[in-house]
C-alpha positions in Angstrom: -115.7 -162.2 -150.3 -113.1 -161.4 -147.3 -110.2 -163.4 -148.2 -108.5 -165.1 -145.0 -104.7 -166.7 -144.3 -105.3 -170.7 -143.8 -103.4 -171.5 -141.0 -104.3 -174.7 -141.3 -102.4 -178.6 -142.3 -103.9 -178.3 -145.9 -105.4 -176.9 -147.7 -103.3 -174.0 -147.0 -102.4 -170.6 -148.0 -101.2 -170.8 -151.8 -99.6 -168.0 -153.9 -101.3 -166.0 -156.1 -99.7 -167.3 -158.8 -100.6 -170.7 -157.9 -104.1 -170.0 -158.0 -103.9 -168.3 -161.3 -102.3 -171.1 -162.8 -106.1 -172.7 -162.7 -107.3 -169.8 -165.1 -106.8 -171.6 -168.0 -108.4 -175.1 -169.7 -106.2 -178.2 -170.6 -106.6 -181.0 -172.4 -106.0 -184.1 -171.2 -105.0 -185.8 -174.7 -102.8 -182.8 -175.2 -99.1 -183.7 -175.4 -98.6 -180.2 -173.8 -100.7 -181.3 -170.7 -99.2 -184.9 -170.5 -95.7 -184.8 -171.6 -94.8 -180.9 -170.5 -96.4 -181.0 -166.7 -97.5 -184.4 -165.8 -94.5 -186.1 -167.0 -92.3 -183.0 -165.5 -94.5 -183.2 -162.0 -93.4 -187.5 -162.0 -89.9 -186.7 -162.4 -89.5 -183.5 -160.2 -91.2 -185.5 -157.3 -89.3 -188.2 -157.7 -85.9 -186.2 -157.4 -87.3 -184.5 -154.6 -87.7 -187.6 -153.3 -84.1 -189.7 -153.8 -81.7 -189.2 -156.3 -81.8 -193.0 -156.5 -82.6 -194.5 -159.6 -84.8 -197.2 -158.2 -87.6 -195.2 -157.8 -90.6 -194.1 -159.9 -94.0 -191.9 -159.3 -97.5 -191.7 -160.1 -100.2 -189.4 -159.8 -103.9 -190.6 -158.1 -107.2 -188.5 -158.6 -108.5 -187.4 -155.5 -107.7 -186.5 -151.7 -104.2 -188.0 -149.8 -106.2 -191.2 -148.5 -107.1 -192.3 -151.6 -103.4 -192.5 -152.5 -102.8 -194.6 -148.8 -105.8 -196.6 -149.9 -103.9 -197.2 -153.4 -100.9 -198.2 -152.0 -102.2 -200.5 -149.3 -104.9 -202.2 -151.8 -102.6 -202.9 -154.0 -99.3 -203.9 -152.5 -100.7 -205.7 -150.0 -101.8 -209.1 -151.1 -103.8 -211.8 -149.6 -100.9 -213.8 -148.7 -99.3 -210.4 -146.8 -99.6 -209.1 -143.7 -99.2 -205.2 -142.5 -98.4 -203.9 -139.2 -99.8 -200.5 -138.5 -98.2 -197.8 -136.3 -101.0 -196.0 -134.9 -101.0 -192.5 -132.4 -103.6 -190.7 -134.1 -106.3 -189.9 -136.5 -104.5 -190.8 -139.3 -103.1 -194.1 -138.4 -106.3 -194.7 -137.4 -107.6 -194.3 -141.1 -105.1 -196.8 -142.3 -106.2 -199.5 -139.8 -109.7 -199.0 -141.2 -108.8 -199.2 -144.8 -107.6 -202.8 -144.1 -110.5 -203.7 -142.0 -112.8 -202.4 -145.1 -110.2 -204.3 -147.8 -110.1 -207.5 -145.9 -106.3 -207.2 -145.3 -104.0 -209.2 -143.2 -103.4 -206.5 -140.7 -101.8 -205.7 -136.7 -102.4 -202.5 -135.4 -100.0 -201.3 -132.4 -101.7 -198.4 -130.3 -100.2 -195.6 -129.2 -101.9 -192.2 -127.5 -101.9 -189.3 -129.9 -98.9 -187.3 -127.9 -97.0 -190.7 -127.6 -93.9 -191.4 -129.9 -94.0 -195.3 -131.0 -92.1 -197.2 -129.0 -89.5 -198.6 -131.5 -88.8 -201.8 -128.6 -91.8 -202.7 -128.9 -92.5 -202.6 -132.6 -89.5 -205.3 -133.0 -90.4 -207.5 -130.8 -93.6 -207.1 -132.6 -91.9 -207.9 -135.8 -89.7 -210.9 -134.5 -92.5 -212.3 -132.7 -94.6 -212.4 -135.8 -92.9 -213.6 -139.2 -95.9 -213.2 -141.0 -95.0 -209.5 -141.3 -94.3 -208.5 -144.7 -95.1 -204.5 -144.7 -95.1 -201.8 -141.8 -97.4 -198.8 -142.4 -96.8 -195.3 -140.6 -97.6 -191.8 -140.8 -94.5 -189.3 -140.6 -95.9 -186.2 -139.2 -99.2 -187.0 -137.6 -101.4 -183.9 -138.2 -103.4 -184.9 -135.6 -101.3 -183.4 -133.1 -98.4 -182.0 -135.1 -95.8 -185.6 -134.2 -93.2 -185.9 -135.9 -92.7 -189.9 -135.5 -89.1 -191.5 -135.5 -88.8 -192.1 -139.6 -84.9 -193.2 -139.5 -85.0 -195.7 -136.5 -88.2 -197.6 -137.9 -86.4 -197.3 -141.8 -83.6 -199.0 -139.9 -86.1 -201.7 -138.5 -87.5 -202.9 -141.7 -84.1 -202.9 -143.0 -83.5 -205.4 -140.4 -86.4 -207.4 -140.7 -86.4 -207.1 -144.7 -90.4 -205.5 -144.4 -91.3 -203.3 -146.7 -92.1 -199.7 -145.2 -95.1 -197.6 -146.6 -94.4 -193.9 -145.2 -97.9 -191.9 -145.4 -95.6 -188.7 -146.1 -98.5 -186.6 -146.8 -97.5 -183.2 -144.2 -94.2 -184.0 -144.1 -92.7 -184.1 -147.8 -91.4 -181.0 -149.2 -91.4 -179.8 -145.7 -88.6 -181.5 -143.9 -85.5 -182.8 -145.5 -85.7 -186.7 -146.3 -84.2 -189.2 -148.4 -86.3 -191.7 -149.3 -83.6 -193.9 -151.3 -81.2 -193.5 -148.2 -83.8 -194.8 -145.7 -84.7 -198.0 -148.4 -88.5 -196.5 -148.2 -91.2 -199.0 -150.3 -93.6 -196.4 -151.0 -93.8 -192.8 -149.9 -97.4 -190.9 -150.1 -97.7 -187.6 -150.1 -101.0 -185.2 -151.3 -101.0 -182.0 -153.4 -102.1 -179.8 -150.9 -99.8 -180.0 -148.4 -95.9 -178.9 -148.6 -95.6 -178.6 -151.9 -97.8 -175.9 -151.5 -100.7 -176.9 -154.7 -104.4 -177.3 -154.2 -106.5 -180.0 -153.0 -107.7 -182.9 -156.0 -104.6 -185.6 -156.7 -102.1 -187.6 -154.4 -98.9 -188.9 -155.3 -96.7 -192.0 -154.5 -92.8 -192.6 -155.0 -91.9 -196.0 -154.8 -89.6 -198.9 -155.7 -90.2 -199.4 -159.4 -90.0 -203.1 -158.7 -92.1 -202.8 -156.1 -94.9 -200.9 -158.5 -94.5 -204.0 -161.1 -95.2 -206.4 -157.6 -98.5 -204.6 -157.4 -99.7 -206.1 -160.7 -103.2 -208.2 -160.5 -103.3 -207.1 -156.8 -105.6 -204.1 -156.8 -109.0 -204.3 -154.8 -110.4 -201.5 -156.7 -110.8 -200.5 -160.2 -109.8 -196.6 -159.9 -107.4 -197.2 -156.6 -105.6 -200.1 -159.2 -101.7 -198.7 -158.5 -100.3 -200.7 -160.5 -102.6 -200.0 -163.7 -102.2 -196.4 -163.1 -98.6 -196.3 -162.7 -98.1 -198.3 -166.3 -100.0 -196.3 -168.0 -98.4 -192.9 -166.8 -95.7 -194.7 -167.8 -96.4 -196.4 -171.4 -98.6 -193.3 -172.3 -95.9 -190.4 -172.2 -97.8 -189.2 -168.2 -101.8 -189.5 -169.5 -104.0 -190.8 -166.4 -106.1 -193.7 -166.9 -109.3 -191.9 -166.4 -110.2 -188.2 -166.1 -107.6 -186.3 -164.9 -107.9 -183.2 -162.8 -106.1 -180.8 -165.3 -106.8 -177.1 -163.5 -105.2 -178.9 -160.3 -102.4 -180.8 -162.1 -101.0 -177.4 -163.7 -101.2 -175.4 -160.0 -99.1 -178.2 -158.7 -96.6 -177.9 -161.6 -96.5 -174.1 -160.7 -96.0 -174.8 -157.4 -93.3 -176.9 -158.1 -91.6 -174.3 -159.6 -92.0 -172.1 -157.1 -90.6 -174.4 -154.6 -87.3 -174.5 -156.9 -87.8 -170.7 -157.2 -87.5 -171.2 -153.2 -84.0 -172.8 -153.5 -85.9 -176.3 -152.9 -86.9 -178.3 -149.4 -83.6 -177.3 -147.5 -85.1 -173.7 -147.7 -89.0 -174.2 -147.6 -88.1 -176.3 -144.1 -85.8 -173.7 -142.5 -89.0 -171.1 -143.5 -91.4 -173.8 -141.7 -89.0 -173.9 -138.6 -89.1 -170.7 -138.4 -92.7 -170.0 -138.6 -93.1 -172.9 -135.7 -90.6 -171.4 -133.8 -92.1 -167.8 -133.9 -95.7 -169.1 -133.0 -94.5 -171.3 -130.1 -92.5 -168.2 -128.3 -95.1 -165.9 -129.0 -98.3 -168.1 -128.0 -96.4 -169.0 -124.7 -95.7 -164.7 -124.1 -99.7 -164.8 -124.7 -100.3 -167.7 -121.9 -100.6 -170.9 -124.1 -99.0 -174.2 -124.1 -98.0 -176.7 -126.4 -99.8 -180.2 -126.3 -96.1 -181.5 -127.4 -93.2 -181.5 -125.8 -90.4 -179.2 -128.1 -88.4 -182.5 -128.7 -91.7 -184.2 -130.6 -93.2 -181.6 -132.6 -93.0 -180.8 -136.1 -92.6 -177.8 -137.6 -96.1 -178.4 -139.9 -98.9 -178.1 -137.3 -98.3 -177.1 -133.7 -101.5 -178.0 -131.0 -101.9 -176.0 -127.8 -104.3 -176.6 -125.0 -106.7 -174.7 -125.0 -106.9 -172.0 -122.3 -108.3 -173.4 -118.8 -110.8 -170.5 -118.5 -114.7 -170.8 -118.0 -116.0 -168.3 -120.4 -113.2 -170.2 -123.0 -115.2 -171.6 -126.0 -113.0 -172.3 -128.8 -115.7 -171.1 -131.5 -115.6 -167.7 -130.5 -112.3 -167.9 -130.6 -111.9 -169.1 -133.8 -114.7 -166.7 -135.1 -113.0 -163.9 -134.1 -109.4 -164.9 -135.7 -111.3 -165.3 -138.8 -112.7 -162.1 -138.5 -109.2 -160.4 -138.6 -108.1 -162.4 -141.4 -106.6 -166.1 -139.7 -108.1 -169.3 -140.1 -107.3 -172.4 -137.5 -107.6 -175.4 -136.8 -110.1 -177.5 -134.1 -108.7 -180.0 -131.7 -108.7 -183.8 -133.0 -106.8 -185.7 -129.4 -109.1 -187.6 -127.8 -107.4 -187.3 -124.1 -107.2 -183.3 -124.2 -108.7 -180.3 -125.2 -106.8 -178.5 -127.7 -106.8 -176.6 -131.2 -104.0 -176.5 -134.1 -102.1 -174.0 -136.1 -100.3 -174.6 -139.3 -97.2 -173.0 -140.3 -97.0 -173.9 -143.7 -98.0 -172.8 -147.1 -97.6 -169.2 -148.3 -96.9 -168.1 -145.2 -93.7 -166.5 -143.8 -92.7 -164.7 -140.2 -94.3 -161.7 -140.7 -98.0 -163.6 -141.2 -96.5 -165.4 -137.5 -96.0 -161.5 -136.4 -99.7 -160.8 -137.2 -101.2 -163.8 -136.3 -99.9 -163.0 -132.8 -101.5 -159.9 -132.5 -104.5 -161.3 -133.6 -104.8 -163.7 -131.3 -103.8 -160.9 -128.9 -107.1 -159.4 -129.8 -108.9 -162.3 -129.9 -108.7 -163.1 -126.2 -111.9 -162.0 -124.5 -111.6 -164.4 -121.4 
């Protein structure tokens, strides 16, 4: 099997030793499992997190929107109301997970390469008192935003709303402090910055606000609340089958990431990367979907090539033959195609990605 660099949003690129972690069988009774890495995985995450002590974590089987689904089913009750920020696919997927839960919801549109307009959003919020929680995504993955965290934080300071942050691309990417910016719940997936595989979510969040979750869950396995007390009163064990191979990369990973002197360092890596592929895809002809002042340094889109004999599968199919994996286009107003610059990747994988795509042009 040809083995390829995932320059992708997640799953990405992991270490070797990552995915040798998965080699061996745990058991999830086993104080050695529970206590040693799922109890050590709640409390690194939560430090990476805030240093402040109102804050708790728990784990959630499966991919990152079951973990938004959680947190939205459960601390969002009928007598609440949530306002959703929405400029791509992402914010989309929240909106719909409260028309499917029967929640009290507003949803503010904005187009995928638009910031939120933070105006508007207030008089939003001081228009409507019924308010109780704002909902928005970080770094939008579907175009590689990187949406104004601090001056919306400030907002629901103001208004006293709680703010749900779908962190998922963002955390252990860019620098953040969750305590400092009075965040309700942060969610955030294994396979993204942390740089773990695909199978669990996570959420840090206001302890008090966890306990606030109690009776509200409209699921039986997306029950928050349930889940969190009995990581807690158990000594880390999951309420139903846990996914132990998964678990014990992420712990790996974690260490790694220390190994990496922490999130100050993996970002200045990230920015690096970004940087690197922007200057070199515009040398080649390309541009950037984003202006430089809106973009993340997780996923950058570029339009694709106005060309006629441009098609971006043969494109792709020929990156992947030299050993890079991308990402298709997901803006509805513009054709365009993503590349991640996170995971186990580093300036020199940038260096040959560019000669790649150097020999990937055909047009």
């Amino acid at each position: 099997m040809q083995h390829y660099k995932l320059l992708t949003p997640g799953p990405l690129t992991t270490s070797d030793t990552v995915k040798q972690a998965m080699l061996k069988d745990w058991c999830t009774w086993d104080d050695d499992y529970n206590i040693d890495i799922v109890e050590n995985i709640r409390t690194k995450i939560t430090q990476y997190a805030t240093d402040d002590p109102r804050y708790s974590s728990v784990l959630m089987q499966g991919s990152g929107t079951a973990s938004v689904e959680a947190v939205l089913g459960s601390a969002i009750s009928r007598d609440d109301k949530v306002l959703i920020i929405n400029n791509g696919a992402y914010g989309k997927r929240m909106a719909e997970i409260c028309e499917i839960l029967h929640l009290s919801h507003h949803v503010v549109n904005y187009l995928e390469e638009i910031q939120p307009d933070i105006a508007e959003i207030t008089s939003i919020l001081v228009e409507d008192n019924s308010i109780t929680h704002l909902a928005m995504v970080h770094c939008e993955t579907t175009t590689g935003m990187l949406n104004p965290i601090n001056e919306i934080a400030h907002l629901c300071q103001q208004q006293k709303i709680t703010f749900i942050l779908d962190a998922m691309s963002s955390f252990g990417g860019i620098e953040f402090d969750i305590g400092k910016l009075d965040i309700g719940f942060m969610i955030s997936s294994a396979n993204k910055c942390i740089q773990g595989v695909p199978g669990f979510g996570f959420i840090v969040a206001k302890r008090q606000l966890l306990e606030a979750c109690k009776g509200q869950a409209k699921s039986l396995s997306l029950d928050l609340y349930e889940q969190w007390h009995t990581m807690e009163t158990t000594n880390g064990k999951w309420r139903f089958t846990s996914p132990t191979h998964v678990v014990r990369a992420f712990y790996q990973a974690l260490i790694e990431l220390e190994d990496e002197k922490g999130i100050t360092a993996r970002a200045k890596r990230y920015a690096q990367n970004q940087t690197l592929l922007v200057h070199g895809m515009r040398k080649l002809g390309f541009k950037t979907l984003l202006r430089d002042e809106l973009q993340s340094p997780i996923i950058t889109s570029f339009l694709s090539p106005d060309h006629p004999d441009y098609e971006f599968k043969k494109f792709y199919y020929k990156l992947k033959s030299l050993g890079f994996v991308i990402y298709p286009g997901k803006v509805s107003n513009a054709d365009c195609f993503r590349i991640g610059n996170i995971g186990e990747i580093y300036t020199d994988d940038i260096v040959q990605l560019l000669d790649a795509v150097t020999q990937a042009i055909y047009w």
